[in-house]
C-alpha positions in Angstrom: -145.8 34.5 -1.9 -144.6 31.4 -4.1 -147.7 28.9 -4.6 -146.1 25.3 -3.3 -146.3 24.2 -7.0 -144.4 26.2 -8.4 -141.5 25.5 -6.3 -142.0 21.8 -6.5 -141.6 22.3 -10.4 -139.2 24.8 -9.9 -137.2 21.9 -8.2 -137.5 19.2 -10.5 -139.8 17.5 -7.9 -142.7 15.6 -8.8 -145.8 15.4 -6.3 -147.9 12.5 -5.4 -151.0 12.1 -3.6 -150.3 11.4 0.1 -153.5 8.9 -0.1 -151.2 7.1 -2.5 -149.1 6.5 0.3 -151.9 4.7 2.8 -153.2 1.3 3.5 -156.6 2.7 3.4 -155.7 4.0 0.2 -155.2 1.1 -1.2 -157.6 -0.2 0.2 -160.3 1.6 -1.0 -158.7 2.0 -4.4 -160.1 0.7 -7.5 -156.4 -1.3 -8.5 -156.5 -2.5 -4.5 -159.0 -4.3 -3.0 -162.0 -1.9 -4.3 -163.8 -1.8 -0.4 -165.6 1.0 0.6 -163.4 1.6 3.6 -165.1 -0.4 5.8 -162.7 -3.4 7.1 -160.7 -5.1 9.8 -156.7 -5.5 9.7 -156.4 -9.1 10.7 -152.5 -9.3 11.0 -149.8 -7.8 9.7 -145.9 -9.0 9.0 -143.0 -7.4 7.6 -141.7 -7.9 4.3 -137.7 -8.0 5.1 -134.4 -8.9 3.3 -131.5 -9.9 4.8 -132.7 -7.9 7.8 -133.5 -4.8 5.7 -137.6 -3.7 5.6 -139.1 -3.5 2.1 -142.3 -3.3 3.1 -145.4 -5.0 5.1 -148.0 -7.3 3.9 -151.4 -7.1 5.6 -154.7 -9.7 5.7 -157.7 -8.3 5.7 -161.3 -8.8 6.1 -164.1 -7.3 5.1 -167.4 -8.3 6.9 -170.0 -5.6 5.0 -171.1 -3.7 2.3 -171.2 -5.5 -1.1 -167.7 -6.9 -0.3 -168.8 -8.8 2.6 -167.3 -12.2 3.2 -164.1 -10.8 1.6 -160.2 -11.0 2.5 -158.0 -9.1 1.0 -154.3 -9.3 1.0 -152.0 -5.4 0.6 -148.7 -5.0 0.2 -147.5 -1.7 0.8 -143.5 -1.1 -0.1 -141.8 1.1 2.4 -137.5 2.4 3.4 -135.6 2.6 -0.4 -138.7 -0.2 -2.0 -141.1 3.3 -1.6 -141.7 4.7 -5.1 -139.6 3.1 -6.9 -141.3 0.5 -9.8 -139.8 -2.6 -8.8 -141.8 -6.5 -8.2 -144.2 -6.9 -5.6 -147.0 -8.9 -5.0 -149.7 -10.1 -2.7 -151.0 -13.9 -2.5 -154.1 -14.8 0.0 -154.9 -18.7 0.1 -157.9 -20.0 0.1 -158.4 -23.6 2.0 -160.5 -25.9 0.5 -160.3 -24.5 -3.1 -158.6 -26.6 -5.7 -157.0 -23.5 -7.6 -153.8 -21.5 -6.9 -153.8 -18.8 -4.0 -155.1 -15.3 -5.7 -152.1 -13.5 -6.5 -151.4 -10.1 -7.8 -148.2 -9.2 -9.1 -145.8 -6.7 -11.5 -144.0 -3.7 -11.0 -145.7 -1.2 -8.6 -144.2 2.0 -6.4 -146.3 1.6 -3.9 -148.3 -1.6 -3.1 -150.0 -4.8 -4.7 -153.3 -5.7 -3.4 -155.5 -9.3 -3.6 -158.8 -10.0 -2.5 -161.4 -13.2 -2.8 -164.1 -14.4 -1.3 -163.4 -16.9 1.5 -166.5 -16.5 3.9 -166.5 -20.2 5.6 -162.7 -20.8 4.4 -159.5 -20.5 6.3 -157.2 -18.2 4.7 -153.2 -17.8 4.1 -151.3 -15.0 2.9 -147.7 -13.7 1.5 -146.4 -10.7 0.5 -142.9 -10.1 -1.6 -141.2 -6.7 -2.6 -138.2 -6.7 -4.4 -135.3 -4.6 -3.6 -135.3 -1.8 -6.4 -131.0 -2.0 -6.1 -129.7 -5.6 -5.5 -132.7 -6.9 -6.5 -132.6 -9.3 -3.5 -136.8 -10.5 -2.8 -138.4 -9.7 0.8 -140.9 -11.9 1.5 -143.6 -11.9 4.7 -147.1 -13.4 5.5 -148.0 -16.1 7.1 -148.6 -19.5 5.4 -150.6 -21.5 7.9 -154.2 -21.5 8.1 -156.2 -19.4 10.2 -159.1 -17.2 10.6 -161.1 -19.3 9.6 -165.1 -17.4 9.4 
C-alpha cells in the first residue's frame, strides 16, 4: 500500500493542514485572534465582488477566559481567493475611541484576523479580500454600530 504522502509528493501536491482552513482555526491561532476557543459568532457577511464570493468576514465576541471583553474581527478567503497570497484584511471599530478602527492587513491565503478590547463599546466591522486574478477588492461587514456590551 502507497502511504498518502508519497502520492501527494509524487503529484507535485503540497498539503496543508485542514485546521488551516477553519474559523476556529483562526480563531484560536496565535496570528488570529489568539482565544482559547471559547467564543460567540455575532454576525457574519459575505465578502463579494461584482457578485463573485471572495470570502466572509465574521464579528466575534469573546466573553471568558483571559480574553474576556474581546471582539475580534476574521476574514476567511474562500471560491478562487482560497490559498492564493493575495490582500485581505479585517477592521473592527471601536465607538468612543479617538484612534482608527484595529485593522489587520497584507497578503494572506487564508484569512486576516483583528481583535480589541471593547467591553462597554459598540463595535463595527469590515472585511476586504482581493481577487488573486483581476485584482478587483471584495468588501463586507457592517459599518453601523451595534452590540453594544
Amino acid at each position: 500500500m502507497i502511504a498518502l504522502s508519497a502520492v501527494v509528493l509524487a503529484l507535485g501536491l503540497t498539503s496543508v493542514p485542514a485546521a488551516a482552513h477553519t474559523l476556529h482555526s483562526a480563531v484560536t491561532s496565535s496570528v488570529g485572534c489568539g482565544w482559547d476557543g471559547d467564543y460567540e459568532v455575532l454576525e457574519h457577511s459575505d465578502v463579494t465582488a461584482f457578485g463573485e464570493r471572495l470570502g466572509r468576514v465574521y464579528l466575534l465576541w469573546n466573553d471568558a477566559g483571559t480574553r474576556s471583553g474581546h471582539n475580534c474581527v476574521v476574514t476567511r478567503k474562500f471560491g478562487v481567493a482560497h490559498g492564493t497570497a493575495s490582500y485581505a484584511s479585517a477592521a473592527l471599530g471601536v465607538q468612543g475611541r479617538d484612534n482608527p478602527p484595529a485593522d489587520h492587513d497584507d497578503d494572506y491565503g487564508h484569512y486576516s484576523a483583528v481583535t480589541d478590547w471593547a467591553r462597554g463599546h459598540c463595535v463595527n466591522y469590515r472585511g476586504w479580500v482581493e481577487h488573486p486574478e483581476t485584482g478587483a477588492m471584495g468588501i463586507g461587514g457592517d459599518q453601523s454600530w451595534q452590540y453594544c456590551s
